[in-house]
N, C-alpha and C positions, 0 to 999 in steps of 0.2 A: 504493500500500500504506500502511497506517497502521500503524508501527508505533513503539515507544517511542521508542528509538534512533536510527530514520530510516536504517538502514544495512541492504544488500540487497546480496547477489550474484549477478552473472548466468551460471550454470551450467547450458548447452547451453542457451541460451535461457530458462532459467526465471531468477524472481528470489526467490533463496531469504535468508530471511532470517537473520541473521548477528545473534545475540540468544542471550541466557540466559533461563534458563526463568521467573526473573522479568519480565524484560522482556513477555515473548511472553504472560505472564498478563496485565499492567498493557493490554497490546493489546487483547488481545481485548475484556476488560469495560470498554474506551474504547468500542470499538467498540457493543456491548449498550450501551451509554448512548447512543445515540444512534438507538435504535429502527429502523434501515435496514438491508437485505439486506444480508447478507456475508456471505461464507465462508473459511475456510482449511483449507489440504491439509498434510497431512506427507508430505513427497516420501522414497519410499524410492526405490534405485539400479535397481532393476526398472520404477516407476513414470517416473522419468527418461530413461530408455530408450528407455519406449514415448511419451515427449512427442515423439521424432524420428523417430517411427514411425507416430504415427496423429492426422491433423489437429483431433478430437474432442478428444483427450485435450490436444493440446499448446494447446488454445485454452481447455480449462477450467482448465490451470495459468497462464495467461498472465491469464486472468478473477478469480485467487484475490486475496484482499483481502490475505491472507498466504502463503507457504509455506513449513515448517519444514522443515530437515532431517532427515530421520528414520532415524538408520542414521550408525554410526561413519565407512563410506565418504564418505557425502555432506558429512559436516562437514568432515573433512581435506580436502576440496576446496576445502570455505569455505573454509577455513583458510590452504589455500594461495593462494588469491585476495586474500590480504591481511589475510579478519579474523581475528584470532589468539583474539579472546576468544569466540566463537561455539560452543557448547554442539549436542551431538544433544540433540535432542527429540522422542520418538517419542510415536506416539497416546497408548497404556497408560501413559506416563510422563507424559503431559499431562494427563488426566482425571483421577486424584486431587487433583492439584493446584486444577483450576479447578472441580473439585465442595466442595473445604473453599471457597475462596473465594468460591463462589456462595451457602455456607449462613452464611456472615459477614455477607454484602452484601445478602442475602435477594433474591437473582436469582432467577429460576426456572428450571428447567433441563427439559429434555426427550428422548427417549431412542427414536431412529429406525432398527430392524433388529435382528439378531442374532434369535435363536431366542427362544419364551414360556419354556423352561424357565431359558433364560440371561437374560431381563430379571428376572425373578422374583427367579432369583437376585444379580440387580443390587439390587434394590429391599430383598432384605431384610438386605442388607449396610446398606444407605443409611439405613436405619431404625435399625440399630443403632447406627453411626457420625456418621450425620449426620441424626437425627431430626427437625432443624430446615430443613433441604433442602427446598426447596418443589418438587416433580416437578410438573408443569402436564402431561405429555404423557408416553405411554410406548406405542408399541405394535410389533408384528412382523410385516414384512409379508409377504407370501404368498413364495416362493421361484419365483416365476413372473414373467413379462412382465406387468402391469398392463395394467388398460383404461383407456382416458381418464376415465372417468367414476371409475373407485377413486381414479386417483392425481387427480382433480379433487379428491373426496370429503376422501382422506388432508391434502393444502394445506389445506383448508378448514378443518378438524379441526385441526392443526395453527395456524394461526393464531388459532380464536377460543382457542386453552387459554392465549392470554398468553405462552408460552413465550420464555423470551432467551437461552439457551444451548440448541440443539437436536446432540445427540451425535449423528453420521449412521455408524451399522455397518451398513454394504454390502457390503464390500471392493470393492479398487481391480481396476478403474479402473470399477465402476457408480457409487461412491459421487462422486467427482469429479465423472462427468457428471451424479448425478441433481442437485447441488449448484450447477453449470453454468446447468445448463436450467431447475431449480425455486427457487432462493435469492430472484432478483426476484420470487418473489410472495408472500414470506415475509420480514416484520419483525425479525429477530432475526439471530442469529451460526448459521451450520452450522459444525460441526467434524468432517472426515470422519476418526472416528479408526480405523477397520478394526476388527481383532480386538480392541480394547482392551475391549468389554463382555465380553469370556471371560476375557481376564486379572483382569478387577474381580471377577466373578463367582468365580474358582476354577476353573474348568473347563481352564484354560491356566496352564501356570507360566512366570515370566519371568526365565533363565539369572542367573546372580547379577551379581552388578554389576563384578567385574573380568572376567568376560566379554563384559560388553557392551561395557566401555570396552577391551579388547583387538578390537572388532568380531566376533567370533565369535558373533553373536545369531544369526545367519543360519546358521550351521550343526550349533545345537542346533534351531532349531526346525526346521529339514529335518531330524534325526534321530526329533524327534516328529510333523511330518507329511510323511513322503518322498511321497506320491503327491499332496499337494495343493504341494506349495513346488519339487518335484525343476525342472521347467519355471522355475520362474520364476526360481530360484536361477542358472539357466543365463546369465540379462543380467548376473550381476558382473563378469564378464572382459569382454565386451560396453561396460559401464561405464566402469569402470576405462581402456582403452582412447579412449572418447570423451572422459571427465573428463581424460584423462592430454593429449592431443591440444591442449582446451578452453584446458587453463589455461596452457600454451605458445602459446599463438595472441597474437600482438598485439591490439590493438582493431581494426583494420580487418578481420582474416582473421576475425574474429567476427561482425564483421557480414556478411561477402561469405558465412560457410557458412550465415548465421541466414536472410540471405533467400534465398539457392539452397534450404536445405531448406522454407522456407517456399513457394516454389514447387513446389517436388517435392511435399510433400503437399497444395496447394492441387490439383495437376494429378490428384493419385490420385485426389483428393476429387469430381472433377468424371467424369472417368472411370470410376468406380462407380456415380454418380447416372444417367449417362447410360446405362450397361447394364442398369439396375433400370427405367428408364422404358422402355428399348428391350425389356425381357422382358416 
C-alpha cells in the first residue's frame, strides 16, 4: 500500500488504512503521479463482512493499493487496534475533497457509473464550483451485464481520455470487482466511491455531521432507502461480533483464523467452478 503515513491495520484480514483525510488525499495524487494502475476501496462494515464470505471480494480488498475506513464502526476498530489518530472517511466525504485538489493540480479527473440524469447533475455543479476541473471522461453504463466487447470498448475509451483520477459508482461489491479485474489495464487511480455521485449531485442528502460522528449514518439512510439498505444493514451485529472477536485475538489466532478462512473460501471457490463445468 502507498500511503502517507505508512500505517495500516489488519481488520478481519483487510489492511485498512489508519490516516486522516489529509493524509489519504496526499496518497492518492502520489499515486496519479506516477501514471500506474491503482485503486482504492472505502471499506464499509457490510462490505467487510462479505471479504469473509466471498473469495472475489476478499481478494479485491486484499489487491487494493489502499482501503479507507468508511463508517464510524470501522474506524473504532482502527482505533482500537492501536491507531488513535485514524479519521472515517467515506466515498461522499472523499470526492469533494480530491475534486478541489484535482482542479488546483490540474489533474484530470473522470467519472465511471451512476445514472445520465445524476452525472449531469454532477457536471453542472462542477462547472459552477470548479470551472477549472479538467473532466477527461464521464459516462453511465448500461445497468446490465456487459459484453466483452463494451466493457473492451468502455477501457479503451477510458484510457485514451488521459484520465488520472477515475471516480468508479457501481456500488459495492461490482465496483471492487470491476476495479479488481479492470484497474491493470488502466493508467490512473480508480476510487470506488459508491453512492457519492448522488450525494454530489443533490439527489441524496448526507445526515448532518454529529450524526455521523455518533455513527448513526446507517440508520438514516435505511430510513431513506428501507428496501435497498434493510438486507445489508443486517451485517452490523454480524460485524461488530467478528470486529469484536478480531481485535481480542492475539497475532497468532489471527493468522490461524486468516488462513483456515482463506481455505474455506479457496474450497467454496473451487467447489462452485467445479459444479458450473459439471452442469
Amino acid at each position: 500500500m502507498t500511503i502517507a503515513n505508512g500505517r495500516t491495520a489488519n481488520l478481519l484480514g483487510s489492511k485498512i488504512a489508519a490516516t486522516t483525510l489529509g493524509e489519504l488525499r496526499d496518497s492518492i495524487f502520489l499515486l496519479a503521479s506516477t501514471q500506474r494502475p491503482a485503486y482504492i476501496c472505502f471499506a464499509t462494515a457490510h462490505m467487510l463482512v462479505e471479504t469473509t464470505r466471498d473469495a472475489k471480494i476478499r481478494a479485491a480488498y486484499q489487491n487494493a493499493n489502499m482501503i479507507s475506513p468508511d463508517g464510524v464502526p470501522v474506524m473504532w476498530f482502527v482505533r482500537m487496534l492501536g491507531y488513535k489518530s485514524a479519521e472515517c472517511i467515506s466515498g461522499p466525504t472523499a470526492m469533494p475533497v480530491l475534486l478541489r485538489e484535482a482542479a488546483e493540480r490540474g489533474v484530470s479527473v473522470g467519472f465511471y457509473g451512476g445514472r445520465e440524469q445524476t452525472l449531469t447533475l454532477v457536471r453542472e455543479r462542477l462547472a459552477l464550483e470548479l470551472s477549472n476541473l479538467k473532466i477527461a471522461y464521464c459516462f453511465s453504463p448500461p445497468f446490465r451485464a456487459l459484453t466483452q466487447d463494451e466493457q473492451d470498448q468502455h477501457l479503451e475509451e477510458i484510457s485514451r481520455s488521459g484520465v488520472q483520477l477515475l471516480f468508479v459508482g457501481l456500488g459495492s461489491p461490482k465496483q471492487e470487482l470491476w476495479m479488481d479485474q479492470f484497474s491493470p489495464r488502466l493508467n490512473c487511480v480508480c476510487l470506488g466511491i459508491g453512492a457519492a455521485l448522488e450525494f454530489f449531485s443533490g439527489e441524496k442528502v448526507l445526515p448532518s455531521a454529529w450524526i455521523q460522528k455518533c455513527g448513526l449514518t446507517w440508520f438514516v439512510r435505511l430510513c431513506q432507502e428501507p428496501r435497498r439498505l434493510a438486507r445489508r444493514n443486517l451485517y452490523s451485529p454480524v460485524f461488530l461480533a467478528l470486529a469484536l472477536c478480531w481485535t481480542f485475538m492475539n497475532e497468532t489466532r489471527r493468522s490461524r483464523w486468516d488462513a483456515s478462512l482463506n481455505r474455506r473460501l479457496g474450497s467454496a471457490t473451487s467447489a462452485a467452478q467445479g459444479e458450473s463445468l459439471s452442469g
